[in-house]
C-alpha positions as CSV (number, residue, x, y, z in Angstrom):
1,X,19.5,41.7,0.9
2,X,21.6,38.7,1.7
3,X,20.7,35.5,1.0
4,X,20.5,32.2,3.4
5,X,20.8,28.8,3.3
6,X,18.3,28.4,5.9
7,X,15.5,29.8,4.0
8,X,15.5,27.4,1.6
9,X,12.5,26.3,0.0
10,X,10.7,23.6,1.3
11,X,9.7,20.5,-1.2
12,X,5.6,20.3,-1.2
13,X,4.4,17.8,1.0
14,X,2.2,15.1,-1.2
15,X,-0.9,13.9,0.9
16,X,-1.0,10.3,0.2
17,X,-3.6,9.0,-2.8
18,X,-7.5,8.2,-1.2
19,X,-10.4,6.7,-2.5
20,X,-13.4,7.3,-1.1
21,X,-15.5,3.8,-0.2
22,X,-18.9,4.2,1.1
23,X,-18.2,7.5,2.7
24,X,-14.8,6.5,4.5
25,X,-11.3,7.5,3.0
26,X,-9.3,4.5,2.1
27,X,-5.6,4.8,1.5
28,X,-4.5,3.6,-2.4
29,X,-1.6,1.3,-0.5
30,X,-4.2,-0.8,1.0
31,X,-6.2,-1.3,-2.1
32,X,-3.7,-2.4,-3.6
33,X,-2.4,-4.3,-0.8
34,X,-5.8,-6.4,-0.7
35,X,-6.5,-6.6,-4.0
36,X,-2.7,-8.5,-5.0
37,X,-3.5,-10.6,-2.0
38,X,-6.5,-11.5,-3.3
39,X,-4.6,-12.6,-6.4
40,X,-2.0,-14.7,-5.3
41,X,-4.4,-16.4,-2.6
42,X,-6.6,-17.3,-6.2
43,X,-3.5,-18.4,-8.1
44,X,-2.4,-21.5,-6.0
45,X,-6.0,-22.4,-4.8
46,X,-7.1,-22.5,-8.6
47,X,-3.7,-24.2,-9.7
48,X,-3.0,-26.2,-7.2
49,X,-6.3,-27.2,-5.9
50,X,-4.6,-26.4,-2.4
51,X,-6.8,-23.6,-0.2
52,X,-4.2,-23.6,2.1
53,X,-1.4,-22.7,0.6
54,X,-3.4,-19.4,-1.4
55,X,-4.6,-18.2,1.9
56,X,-0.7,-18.5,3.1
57,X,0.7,-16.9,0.2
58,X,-2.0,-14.1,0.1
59,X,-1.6,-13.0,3.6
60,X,1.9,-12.8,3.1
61,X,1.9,-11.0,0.3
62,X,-1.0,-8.7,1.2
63,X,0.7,-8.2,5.1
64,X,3.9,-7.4,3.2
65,X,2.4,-4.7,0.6
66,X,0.7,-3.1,3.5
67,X,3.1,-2.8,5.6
68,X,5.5,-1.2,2.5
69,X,2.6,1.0,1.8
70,X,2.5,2.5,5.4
71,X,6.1,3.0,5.7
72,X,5.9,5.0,2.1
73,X,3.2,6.7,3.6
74,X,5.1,8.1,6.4
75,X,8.2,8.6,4.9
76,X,6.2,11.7,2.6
């Protein structure tokens, strides 16, 4: 029996961490995504007394940890 290189074994594909939220699957990422969004938009608008700049903040922030979380996602 010889042995090949192309019969290597392939590394086991991870499906990607769910939580289940009123019957629909929701991806971890984007939990996590909203729920550090939430955070900073709460830090400056508590601090600061500015609204504006938490909402700002948060959506960057959450947009950015979304976005991250998707690309992780895909590269599994």
């Amino acid at each position: 029996m010889t042995a090949s290189h192309l019969a290597a074994p392939r590394d086991a594909v991870r499906a990607a961490a769910v939580v289940d939220i009123a019957g629909s699957r929701w991806p971890v990422y984007k939990l996590e995504a909203l729920i550090a969004g939430l955070l900073v938009f709460l830090v400056p608008a508590l601090v600061l007394g500015s609204v504006q700049t938490g909402v700002l903040l948060g959506a960057a922030v959450g947009a950015l940890l979304w976005t991250a979380g998707r690309w992780r996602a895909a590269q599994r």
